[in-house]
Backbone as a chain_set.jsonl record, in Angstrom:
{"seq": "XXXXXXXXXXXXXXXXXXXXXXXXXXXXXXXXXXXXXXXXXXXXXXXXXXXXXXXXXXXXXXXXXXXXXXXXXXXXX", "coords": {"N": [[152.841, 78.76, -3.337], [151.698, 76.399, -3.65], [154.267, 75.059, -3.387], [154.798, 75.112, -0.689], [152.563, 73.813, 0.407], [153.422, 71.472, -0.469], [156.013, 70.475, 0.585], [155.422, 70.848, 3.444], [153.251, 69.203, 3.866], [153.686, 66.836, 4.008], [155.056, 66.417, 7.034], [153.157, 67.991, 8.701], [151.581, 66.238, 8.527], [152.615, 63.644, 9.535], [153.342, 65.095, 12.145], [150.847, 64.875, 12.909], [150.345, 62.101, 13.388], [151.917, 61.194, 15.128], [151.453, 62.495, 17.257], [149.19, 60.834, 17.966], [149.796, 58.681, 18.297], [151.428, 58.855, 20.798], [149.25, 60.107, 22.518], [147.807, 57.317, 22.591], [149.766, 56.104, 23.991], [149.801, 57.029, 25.976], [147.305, 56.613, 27.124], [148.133, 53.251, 27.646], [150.079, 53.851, 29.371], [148.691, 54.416, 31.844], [146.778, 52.656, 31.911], [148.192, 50.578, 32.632], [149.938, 51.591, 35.18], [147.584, 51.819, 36.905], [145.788, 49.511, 36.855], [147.698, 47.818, 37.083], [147.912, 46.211, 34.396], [149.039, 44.354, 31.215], [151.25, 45.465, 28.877], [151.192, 43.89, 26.903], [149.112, 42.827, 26.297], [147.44, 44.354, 26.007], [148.205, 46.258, 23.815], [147.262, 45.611, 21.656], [144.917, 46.73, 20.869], [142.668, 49.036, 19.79], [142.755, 52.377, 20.081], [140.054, 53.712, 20.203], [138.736, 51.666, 21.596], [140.335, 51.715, 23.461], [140.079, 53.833, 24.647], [136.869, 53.094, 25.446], [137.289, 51.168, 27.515], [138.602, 52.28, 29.326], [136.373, 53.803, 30.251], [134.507, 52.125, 30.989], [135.906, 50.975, 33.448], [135.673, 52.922, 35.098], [133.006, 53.324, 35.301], [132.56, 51.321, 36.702], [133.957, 51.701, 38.594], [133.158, 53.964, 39.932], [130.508, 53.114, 40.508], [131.119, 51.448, 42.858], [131.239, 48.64, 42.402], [132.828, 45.105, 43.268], [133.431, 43.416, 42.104], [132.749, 42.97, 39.505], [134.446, 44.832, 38.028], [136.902, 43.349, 38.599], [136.491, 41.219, 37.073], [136.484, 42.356, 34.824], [138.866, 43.41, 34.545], [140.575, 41.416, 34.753], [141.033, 39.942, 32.486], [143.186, 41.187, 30.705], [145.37, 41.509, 32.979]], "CA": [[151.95, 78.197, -2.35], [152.109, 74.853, -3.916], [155.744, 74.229, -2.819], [155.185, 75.147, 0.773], [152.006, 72.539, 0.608], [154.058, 69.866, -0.637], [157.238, 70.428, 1.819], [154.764, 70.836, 4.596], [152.322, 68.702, 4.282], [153.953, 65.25, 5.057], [155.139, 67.204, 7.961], [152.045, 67.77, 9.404], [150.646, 64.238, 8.843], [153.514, 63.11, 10.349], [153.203, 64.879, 13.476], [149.144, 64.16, 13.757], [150.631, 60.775, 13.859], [153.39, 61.193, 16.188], [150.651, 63.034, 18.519], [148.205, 60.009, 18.092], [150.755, 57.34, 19.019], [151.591, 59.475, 22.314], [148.013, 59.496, 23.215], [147.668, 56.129, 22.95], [150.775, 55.216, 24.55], [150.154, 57.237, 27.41], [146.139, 55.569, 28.0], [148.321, 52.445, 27.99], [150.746, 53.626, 30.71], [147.446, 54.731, 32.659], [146.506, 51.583, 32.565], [149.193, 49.838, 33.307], [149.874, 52.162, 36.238], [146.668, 51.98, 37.715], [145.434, 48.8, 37.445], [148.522, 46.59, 36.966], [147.537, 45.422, 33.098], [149.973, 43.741, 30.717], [150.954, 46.082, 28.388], [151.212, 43.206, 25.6], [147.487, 42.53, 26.084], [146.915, 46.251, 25.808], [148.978, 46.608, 22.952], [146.484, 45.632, 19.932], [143.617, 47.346, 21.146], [142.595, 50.533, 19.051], [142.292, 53.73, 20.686], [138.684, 53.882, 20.496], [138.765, 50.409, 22.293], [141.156, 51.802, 24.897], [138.516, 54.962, 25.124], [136.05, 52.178, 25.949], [137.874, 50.291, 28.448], [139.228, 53.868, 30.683], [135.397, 54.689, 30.93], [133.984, 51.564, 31.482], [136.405, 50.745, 34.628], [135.79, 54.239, 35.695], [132.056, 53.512, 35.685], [132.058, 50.492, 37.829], [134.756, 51.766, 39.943], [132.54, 54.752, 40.964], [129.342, 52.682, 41.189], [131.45, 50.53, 43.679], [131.142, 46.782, 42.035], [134.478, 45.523, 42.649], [133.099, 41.847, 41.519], [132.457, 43.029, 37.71], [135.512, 45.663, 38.052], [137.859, 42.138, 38.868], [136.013, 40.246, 35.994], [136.517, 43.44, 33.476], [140.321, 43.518, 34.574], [141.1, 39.876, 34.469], [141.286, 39.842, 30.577], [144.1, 42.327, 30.611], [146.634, 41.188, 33.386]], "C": [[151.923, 76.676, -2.452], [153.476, 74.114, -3.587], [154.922, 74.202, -1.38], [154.205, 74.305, 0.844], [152.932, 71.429, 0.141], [154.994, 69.878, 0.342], [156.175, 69.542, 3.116], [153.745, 69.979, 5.324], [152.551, 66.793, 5.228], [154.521, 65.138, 6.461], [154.509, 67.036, 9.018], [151.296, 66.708, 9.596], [151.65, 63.676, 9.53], [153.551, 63.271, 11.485], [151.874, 64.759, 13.931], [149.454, 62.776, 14.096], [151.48, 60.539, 14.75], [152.252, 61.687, 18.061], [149.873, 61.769, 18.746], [149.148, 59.129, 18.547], [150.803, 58.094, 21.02], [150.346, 59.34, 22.871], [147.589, 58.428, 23.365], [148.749, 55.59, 23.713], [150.341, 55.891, 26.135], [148.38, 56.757, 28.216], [146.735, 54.23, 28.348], [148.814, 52.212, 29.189], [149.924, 53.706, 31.591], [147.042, 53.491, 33.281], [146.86, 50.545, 33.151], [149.828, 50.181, 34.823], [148.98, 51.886, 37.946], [145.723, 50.62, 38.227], [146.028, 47.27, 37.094], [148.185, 45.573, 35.201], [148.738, 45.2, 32.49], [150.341, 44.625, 29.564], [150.983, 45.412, 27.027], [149.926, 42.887, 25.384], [146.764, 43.575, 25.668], [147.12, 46.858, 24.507], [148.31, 46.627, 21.471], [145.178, 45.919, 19.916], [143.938, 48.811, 21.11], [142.595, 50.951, 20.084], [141.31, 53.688, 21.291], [138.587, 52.498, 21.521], [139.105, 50.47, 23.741], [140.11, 52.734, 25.417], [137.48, 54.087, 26.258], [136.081, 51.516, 27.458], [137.707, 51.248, 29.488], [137.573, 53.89, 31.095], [134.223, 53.263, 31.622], [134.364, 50.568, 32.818], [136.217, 51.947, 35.574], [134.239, 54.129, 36.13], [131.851, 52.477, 36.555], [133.028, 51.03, 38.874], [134.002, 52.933, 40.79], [131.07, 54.132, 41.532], [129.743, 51.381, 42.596], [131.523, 49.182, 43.23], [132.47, 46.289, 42.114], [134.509, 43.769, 42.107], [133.579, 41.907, 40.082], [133.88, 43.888, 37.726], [136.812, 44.279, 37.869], [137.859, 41.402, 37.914], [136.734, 40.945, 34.527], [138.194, 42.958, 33.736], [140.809, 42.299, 34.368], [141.97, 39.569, 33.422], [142.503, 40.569, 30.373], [145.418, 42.131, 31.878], [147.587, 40.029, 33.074]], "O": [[152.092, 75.892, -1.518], [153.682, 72.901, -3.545], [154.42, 73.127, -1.054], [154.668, 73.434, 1.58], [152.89, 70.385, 0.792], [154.7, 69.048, 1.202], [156.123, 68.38, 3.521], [153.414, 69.888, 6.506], [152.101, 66.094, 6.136], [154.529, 64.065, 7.064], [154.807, 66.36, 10.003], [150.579, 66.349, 10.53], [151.16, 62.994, 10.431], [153.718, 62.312, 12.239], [151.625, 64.568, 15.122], [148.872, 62.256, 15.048], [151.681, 59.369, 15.075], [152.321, 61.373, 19.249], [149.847, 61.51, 19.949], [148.933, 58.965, 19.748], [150.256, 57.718, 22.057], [150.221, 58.475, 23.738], [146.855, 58.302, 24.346], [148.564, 54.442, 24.116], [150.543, 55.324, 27.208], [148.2, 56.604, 29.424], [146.152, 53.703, 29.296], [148.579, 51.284, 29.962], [150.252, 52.967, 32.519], [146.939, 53.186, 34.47], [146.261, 49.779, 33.906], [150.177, 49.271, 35.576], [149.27, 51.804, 39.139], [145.147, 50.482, 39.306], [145.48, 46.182, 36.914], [148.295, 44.35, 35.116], [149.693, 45.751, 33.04], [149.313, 44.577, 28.888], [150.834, 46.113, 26.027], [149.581, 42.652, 24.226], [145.679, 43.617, 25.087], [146.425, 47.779, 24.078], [148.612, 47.305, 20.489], [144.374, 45.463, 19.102], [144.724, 49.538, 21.716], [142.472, 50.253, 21.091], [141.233, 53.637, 22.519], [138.094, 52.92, 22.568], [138.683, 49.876, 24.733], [139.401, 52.508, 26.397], [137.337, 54.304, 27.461], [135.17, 51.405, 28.278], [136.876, 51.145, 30.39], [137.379, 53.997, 32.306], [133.373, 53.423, 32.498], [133.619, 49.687, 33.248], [136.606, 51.897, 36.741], [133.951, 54.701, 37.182], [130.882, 52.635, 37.299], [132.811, 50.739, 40.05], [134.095, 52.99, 42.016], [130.548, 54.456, 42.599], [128.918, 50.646, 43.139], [132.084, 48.497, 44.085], [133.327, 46.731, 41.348], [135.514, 43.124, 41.809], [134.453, 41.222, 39.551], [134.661, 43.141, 37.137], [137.595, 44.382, 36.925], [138.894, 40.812, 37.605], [137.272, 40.392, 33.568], [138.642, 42.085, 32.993], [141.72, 42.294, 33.541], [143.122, 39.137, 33.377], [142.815, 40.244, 29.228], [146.478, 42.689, 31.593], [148.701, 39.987, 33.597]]}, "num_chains": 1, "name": "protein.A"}
């Protein structure tokens, strides 16, 4: 049992990390997609950061503001 944890295990950390890169790469293409961002500006902002960003363009874009929406995006093209 102790072999097949050692084989296996750098394995599995390997692909939680292989999965976590993909999820972040693909909020970047999102955003790059959708609202024209740079993806070098995008590029050193955590996850949780990017989390942040997706929901807080999502909340002015449904409350309509497209003032603060223009201001938020600025920083990023």
């Amino acid at each position: 049992m102790s072999l097949f944890l050692l084989l296996f295990s750098p394995l599995l950390f390997g692909l939680y990390w292989l999965i976590r890169y993909q999820i972040h790469q693909a909020r970047i293409r999102s955003l790059v997609d959708q609202y024209g961002f740079s993806k070098d500006k995008l590029r050193p902002l955590k996850s949780a950061q990017l989390q942040k960003l997706i929901s807080e363009l999502d909340d002015l874009r449904s409350a309509n503001q497209p003032f603060e929406l223009e201001a938020l995006a600025k920083k990023y093209r």
